[in-house]
C-alpha positions as CSV (number, residue, x, y, z in Angstrom):
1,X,122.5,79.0,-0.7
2,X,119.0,80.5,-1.8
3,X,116.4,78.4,-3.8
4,X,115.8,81.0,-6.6
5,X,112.1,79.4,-8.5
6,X,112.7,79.5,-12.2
7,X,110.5,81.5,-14.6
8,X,108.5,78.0,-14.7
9,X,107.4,78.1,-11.1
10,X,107.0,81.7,-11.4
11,X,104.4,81.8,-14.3
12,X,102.6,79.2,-12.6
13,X,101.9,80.5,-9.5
14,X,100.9,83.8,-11.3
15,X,98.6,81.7,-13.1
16,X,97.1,80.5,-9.3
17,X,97.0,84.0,-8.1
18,X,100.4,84.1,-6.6
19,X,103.5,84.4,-6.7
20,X,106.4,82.5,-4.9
21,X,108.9,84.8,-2.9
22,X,112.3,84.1,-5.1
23,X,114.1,83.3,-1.7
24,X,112.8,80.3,-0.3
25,X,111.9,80.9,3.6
26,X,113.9,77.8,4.7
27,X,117.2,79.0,3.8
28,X,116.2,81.7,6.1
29,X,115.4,79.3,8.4
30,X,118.9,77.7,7.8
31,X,120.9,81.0,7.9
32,X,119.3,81.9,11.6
33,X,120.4,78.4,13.1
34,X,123.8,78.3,11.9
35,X,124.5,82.1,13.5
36,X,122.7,80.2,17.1
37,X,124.1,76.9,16.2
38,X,128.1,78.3,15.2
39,X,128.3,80.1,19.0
40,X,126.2,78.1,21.2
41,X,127.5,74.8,20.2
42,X,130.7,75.8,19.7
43,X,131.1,77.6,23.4
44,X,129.1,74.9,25.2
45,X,130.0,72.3,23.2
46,X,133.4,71.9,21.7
47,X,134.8,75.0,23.7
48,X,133.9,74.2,27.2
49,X,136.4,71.6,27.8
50,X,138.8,74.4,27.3
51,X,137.7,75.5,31.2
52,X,138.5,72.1,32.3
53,X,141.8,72.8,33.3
54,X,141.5,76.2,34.5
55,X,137.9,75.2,37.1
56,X,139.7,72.1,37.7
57,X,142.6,74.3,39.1
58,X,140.9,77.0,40.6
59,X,138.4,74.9,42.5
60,X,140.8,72.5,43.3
61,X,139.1,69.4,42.0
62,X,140.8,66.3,40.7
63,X,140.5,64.5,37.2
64,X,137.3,62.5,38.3
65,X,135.2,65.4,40.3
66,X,135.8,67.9,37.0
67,X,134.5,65.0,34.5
68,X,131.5,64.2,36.8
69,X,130.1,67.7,35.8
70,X,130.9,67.2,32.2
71,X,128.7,63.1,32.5
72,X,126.1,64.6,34.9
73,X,125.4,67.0,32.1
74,X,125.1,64.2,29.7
75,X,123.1,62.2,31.7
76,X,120.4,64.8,32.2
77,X,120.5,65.2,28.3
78,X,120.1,61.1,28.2
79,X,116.9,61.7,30.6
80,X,115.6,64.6,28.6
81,X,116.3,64.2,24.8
82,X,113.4,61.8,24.6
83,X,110.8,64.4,26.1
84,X,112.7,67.4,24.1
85,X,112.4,65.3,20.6
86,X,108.7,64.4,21.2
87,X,108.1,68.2,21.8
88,X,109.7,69.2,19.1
89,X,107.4,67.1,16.7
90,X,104.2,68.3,18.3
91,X,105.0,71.9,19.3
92,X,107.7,73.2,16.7
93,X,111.3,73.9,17.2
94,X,110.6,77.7,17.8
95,X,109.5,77.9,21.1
96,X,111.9,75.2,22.0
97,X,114.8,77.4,20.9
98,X,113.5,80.4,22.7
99,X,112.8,78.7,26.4
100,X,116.4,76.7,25.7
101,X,118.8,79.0,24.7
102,X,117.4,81.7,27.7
103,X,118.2,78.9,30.2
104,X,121.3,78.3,28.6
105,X,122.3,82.0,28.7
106,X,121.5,82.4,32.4
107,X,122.7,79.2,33.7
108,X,126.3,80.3,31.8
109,X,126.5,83.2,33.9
110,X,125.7,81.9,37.1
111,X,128.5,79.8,36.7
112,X,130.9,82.6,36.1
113,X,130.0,83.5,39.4
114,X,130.1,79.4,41.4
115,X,132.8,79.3,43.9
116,X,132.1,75.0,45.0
117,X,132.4,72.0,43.2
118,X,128.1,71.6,43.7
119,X,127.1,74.7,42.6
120,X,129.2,74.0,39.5
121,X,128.0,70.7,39.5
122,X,124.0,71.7,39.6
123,X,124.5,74.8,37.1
124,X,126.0,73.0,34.2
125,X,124.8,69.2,34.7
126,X,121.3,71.1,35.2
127,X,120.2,74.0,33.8
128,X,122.8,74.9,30.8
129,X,122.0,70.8,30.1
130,X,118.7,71.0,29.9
131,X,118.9,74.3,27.9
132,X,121.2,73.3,25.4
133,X,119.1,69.8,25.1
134,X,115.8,72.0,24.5
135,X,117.2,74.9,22.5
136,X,120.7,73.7,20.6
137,X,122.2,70.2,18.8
138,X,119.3,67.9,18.0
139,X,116.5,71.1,17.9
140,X,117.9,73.1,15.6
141,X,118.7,70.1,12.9
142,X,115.2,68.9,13.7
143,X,113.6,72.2,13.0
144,X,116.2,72.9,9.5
145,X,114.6,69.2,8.8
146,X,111.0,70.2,8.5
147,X,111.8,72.9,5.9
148,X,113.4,70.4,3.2
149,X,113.4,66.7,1.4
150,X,114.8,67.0,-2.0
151,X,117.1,69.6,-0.6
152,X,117.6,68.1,3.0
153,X,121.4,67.0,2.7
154,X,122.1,70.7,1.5
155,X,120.6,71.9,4.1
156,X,121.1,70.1,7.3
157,X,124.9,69.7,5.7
158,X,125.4,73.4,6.2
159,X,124.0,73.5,9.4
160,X,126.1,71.0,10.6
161,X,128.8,72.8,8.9
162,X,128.4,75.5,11.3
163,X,128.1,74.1,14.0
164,X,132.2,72.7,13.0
165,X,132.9,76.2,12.0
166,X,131.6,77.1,15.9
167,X,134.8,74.9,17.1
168,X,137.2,76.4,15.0
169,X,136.2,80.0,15.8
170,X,135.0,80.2,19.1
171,X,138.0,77.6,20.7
172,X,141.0,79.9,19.8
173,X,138.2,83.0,21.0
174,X,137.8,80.9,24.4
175,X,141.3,80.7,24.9
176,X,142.6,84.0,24.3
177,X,140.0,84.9,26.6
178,X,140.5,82.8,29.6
179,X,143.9,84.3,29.3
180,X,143.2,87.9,29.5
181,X,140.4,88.1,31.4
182,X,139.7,84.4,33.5
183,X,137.8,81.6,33.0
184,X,135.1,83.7,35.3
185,X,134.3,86.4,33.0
186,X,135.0,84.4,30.2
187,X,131.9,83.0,30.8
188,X,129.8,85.7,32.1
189,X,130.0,87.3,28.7
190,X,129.3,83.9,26.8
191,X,126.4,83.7,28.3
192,X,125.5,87.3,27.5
193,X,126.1,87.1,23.9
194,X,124.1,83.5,24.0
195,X,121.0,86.0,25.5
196,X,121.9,88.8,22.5
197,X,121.4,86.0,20.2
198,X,118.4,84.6,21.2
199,X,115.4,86.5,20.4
200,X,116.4,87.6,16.6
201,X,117.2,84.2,15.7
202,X,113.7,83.0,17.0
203,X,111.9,85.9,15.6
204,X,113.2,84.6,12.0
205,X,113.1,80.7,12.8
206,X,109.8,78.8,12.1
207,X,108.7,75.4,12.6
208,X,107.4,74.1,9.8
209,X,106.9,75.8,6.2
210,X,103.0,74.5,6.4
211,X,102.9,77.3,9.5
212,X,103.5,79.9,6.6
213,X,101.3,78.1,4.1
214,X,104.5,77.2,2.1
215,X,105.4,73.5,1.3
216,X,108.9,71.9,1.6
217,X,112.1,73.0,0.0
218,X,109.6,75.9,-1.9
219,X,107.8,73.5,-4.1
220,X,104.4,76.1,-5.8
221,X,101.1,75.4,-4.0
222,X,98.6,72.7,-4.8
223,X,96.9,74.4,-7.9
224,X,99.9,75.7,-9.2
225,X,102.1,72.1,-8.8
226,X,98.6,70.5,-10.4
227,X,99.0,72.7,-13.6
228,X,102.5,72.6,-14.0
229,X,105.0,70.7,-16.0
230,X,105.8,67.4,-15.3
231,X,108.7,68.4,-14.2
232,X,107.4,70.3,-11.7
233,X,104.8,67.6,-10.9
234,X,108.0,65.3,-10.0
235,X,109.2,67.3,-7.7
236,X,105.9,66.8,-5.5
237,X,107.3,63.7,-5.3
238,X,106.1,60.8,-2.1
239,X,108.5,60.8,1.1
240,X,107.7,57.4,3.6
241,X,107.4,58.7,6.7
242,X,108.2,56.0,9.4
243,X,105.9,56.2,13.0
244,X,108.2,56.1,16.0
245,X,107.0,52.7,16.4
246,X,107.6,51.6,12.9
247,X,111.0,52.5,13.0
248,X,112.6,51.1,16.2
249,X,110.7,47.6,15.0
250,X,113.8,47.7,12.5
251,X,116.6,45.8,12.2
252,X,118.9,48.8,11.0
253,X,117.3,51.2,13.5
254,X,119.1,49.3,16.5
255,X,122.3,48.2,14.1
256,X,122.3,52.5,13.4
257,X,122.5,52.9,17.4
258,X,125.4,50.5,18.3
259,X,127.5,52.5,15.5
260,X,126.0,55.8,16.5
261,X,126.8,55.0,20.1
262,X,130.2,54.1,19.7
263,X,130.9,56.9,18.0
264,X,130.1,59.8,20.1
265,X,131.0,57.8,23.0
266,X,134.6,57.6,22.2
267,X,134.7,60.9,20.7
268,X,132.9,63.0,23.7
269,X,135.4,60.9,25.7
270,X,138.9,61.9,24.0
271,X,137.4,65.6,23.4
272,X,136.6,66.5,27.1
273,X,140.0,65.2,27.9
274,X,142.1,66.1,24.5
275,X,143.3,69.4,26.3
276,X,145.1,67.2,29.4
277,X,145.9,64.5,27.2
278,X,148.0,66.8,25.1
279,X,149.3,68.9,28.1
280,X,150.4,65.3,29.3
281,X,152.2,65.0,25.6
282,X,153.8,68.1,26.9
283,X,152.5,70.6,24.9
284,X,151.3,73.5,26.2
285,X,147.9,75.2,26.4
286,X,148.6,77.6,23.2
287,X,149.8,74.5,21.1
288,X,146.8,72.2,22.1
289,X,144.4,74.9,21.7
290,X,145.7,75.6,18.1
291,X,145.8,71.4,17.4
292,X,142.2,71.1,18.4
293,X,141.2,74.6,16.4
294,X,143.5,73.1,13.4
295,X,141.0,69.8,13.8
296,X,137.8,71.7,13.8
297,X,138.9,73.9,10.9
298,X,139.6,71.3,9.0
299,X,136.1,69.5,9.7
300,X,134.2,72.3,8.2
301,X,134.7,71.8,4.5
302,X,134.2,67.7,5.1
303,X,131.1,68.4,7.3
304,X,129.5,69.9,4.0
305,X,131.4,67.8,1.4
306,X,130.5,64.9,3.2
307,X,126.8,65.8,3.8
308,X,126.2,66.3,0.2
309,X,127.7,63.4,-1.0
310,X,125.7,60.9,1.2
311,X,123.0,62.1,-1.1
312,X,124.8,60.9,-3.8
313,X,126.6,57.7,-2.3
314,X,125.7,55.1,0.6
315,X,125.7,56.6,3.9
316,X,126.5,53.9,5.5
317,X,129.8,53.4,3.2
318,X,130.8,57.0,4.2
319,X,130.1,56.5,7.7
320,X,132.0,53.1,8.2
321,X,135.0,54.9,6.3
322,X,134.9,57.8,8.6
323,X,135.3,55.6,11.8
324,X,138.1,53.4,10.5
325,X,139.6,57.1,9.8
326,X,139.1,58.1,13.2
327,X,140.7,54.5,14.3
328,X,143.8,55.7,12.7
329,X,143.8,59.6,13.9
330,X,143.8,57.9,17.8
331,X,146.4,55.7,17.2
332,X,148.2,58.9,16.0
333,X,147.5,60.7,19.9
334,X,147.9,57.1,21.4
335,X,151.3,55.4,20.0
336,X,151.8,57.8,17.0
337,X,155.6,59.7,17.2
338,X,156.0,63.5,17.6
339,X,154.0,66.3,14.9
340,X,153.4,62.7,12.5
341,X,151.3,61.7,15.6
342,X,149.7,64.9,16.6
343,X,149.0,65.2,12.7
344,X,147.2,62.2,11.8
345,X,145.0,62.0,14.9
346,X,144.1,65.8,13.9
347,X,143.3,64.3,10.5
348,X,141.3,61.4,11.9
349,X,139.4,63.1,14.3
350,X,138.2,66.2,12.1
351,X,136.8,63.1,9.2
352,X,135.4,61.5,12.3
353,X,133.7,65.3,12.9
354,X,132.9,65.2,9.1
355,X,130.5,62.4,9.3
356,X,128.9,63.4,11.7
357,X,126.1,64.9,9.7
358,X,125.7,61.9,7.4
359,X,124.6,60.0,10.7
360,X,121.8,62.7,10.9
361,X,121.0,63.1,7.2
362,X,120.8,58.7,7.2
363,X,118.5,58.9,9.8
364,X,116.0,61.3,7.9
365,X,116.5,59.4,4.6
366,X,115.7,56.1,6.1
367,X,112.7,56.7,8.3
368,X,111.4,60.6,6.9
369,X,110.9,63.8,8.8
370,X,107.7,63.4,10.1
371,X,109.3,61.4,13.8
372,X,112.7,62.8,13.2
373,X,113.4,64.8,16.6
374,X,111.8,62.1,18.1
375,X,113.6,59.8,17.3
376,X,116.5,61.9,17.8
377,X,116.0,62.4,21.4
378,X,114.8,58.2,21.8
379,X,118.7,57.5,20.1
380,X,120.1,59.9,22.7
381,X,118.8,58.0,25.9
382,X,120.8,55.4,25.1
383,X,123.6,57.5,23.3
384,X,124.3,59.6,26.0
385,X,124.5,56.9,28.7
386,X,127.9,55.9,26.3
387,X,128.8,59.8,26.8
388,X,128.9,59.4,30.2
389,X,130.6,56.2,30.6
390,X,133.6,57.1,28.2
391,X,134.6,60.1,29.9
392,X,134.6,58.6,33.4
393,X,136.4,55.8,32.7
394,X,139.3,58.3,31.1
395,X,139.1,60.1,33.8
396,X,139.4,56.8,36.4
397,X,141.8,55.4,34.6
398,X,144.3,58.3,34.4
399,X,143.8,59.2,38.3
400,X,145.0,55.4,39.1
401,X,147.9,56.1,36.3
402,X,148.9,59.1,36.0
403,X,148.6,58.3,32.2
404,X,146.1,58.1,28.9
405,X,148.1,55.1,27.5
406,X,145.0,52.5,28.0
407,X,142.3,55.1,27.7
408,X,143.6,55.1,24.0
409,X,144.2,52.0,24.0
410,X,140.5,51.4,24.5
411,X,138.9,54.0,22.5
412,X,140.9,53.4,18.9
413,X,139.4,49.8,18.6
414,X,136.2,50.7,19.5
415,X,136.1,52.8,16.8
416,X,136.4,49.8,14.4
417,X,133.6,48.1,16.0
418,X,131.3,51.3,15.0
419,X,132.6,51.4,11.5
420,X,131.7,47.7,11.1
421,X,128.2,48.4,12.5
422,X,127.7,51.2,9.8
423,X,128.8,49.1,7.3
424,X,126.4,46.4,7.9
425,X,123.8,49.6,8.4
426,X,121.4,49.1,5.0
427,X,117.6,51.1,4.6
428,X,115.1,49.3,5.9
429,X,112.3,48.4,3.9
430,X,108.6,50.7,4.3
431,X,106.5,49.4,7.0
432,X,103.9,47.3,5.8
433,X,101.5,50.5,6.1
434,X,103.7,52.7,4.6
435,X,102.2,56.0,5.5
436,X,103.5,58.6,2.9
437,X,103.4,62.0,2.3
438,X,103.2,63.9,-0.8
439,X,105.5,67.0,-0.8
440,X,103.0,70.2,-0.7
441,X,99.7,68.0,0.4
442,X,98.5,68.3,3.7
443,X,99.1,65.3,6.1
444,X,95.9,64.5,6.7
445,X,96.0,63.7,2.9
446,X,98.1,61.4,3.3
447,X,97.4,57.5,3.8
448,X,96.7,56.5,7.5
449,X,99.0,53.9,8.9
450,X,97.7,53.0,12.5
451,X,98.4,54.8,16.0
452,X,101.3,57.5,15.0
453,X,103.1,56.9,18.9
């Protein structure tokens, strides 16, 4: 994983007086977040509709009270992934991470200990929300994203690689422990280990590379990348960095967010409810849990295969082919027949998981990193609202019939409509004051393009 500088980059910074560490920081930077990004995502995220059942059960909720708390939650993040991304562009990812992950960690443990509906309600929809919006997800990818351009998709690829492998682990982990010991302590010591994670990964994580007077994927200093070869002077090479208003003024922008929408929409839908959709298949709680860790298994060598060929291949091809994938895996749950079924909607799903950093890595390459995490957090106002919606409406439709049949029947076209937006998904051109910045140059360098917000 390590960028080791050649003996080229070497003699030139000794010429300069320095010498570049043969690690580059970043991949520090990298290793930190996937450890915080591989547990926290993969408890709160992917493993916590594993306690649907059991809270649903124990507090004696039906199908629409228990998927309120998981939309609530959502819709705080649609409210504060906005506020979160501009912070993280002004601020740093760092402190974000720190303040985040400690509300996480606390709000998990007060849950362990929630005995009504509305105190399960206001601990997860609020303060593990609002913690995993500041600290987890679209932080940590924004914060790997400052460290890297010519080396982003490898990076942010294996990032989003762990957060796959988080699925895969800490699922089958979940449910062996909700068995032996309750969904109760289950979580109280998920939320400890989230606070024994915290502060070594944030004593190693910084914000930007310019904080440690390095430059972007470990490119040599100014005098060093001025003396160089001309090899080495390529590799300082101009990155068009989009302002926040620049970019939604796109076509493709909006075109990206109909595709983008659909697809987590209809995939936060099935996953909250793929454990009683499969209990309704009549499998049991062992065999879904080792379907859904057999899906996220599988989506960890596509996350990174995937990521590092968009940087070879259109990302909007790879996208589009990933949905009409996932089209096919949920017709496997919805009218597919026995293990063939269960099979190819495991299949589907986990490619539909493997693009899912492409979408990230399309939106850097297109408008830069210099707005990224803000417009990550503007694209989940109006994500989120979708990640809401989908989830009620499964869980309306299978209190009034007892079944999923038109819940899938609803969700596997939808994903065709998102494959056809990514498809018609092309770069947009620079803004007319393209405001770019040189790799290892200081932005205020850089040519001015006009108010930045």
């Amino acid at each position: 994983m390590a960028n080791i500088n050649d003996n080229v980059a070497d003699s030139e910074g000794a010429e300069a007086g320095e010498r570049q560490p043969r690690i580059f920081y970043g991949w520090w930077v990298v290793a930190a977040a996937c450890v915080l990004g591989m547990f926290g995502n993969g408890a709160i995220s992917q493993g916590f509709p594993r306690f649907f059942l059991p809270i649903r059960e124990s507090l004696g909720l039906n199908y629409s009270q228990m998927t309120l708390i998981f939309s609530l939650a959502r819709a705080e993040g649609s409210v504060a992934g906005p506020a979160i991304g501009w912070l993280v562009d002004r601020i740093g990812a760092r402190p974000m991470i720190l303040v985040g992950c400690i509300i996480v960690g606390v709000g998990v443990i007060l849950m362990s200990r929630a005995n009504s509906y509305w105190m399960m309600l206001v601990l997860f929809s609020g303060f593990v929300s609002l913690g995993k919006s500041a600290g987890f997800g679209q932080t940590l990818m924004a914060g790997v994203n400052q460290w890297f351009v010519r080396r982003r998709h490898i990076a942010l690829s294996t990032l989003m690689t762990a957060f796959a492998g988080g699925g895969a682990i800490v699922v089958p982990l979940l449910n062996e422990s909700i068995q032996w010991l309750g969904w109760r302590d289950t979580l109280l010591w998920t939320g400890i280990i989230i606070l024994g994670l915290t502060i070594p990964v944030t004593l190693i994580i910084r914000s930007r590379p310019e904080d440690m007077g390095l430059r972007p994927d470990g490119d040599p200093p100014d005098n060093a990348a001025s003396g160089g070869t001309g090899r080495r002077r390529q590799s300082a090479r101009q990155e068009i960095n989009f302002t926040f208003r620049e970019a939604i003024a796109t076509r493709t922008f909006w075109v990206f967010m109909v595709g983008a929408i659909l697809r987590v929409s209809v995939t936060n839908g099935m996953l909250i409810h793929v454990f009683a959709m499969m209990a309704l298949r009549g499998l049991s709680e062992d065999e879904a849990s080792a379907w859904v860790s057999g899906m996220f298994f599988l989506g960890i060598p596509l996350r990174f295969v995937l990521g590092v060929t968009a940087g070879k291949l259109r990302s909007n091809l790879i996208l589009a082919a990933g949905m009409a994938a996932g089209a096919v895996g949920m017709w496997g749950l919805w009218l597919g027949p026995g293990i063939a079924g269960l099979l190819t909607f495991v299949v589907g799903i986990a490619i539909v998981e493997g693009v899912t950093s492409v979408n990230w890595l399309m939106l850097s390459d297109y408008y830069g990193r210099g707005r990224f995490a803000t417009l990550m957090g503007f694209m989940s106002l109006f994500m989120n609202i979708g990640m809401v919606a989908a989830p009620q409406f499964a869980a309306y439709i299978v209190d009034q019939t007892g079944s999923y049949y038109y819940v899938l029947a609803t969700f596997t076209p939808l994903y065709l409509v998102s494959a056809a937006a990514f498809l018609f998904c092309t770069r947009p051109p620079p803004p007319a004051t393209a405001r770019r910045r040189w790799i290892g140059q200081d932005t205020a360098n850089a040519p001015a393009a006009g108010n930045d917000d």
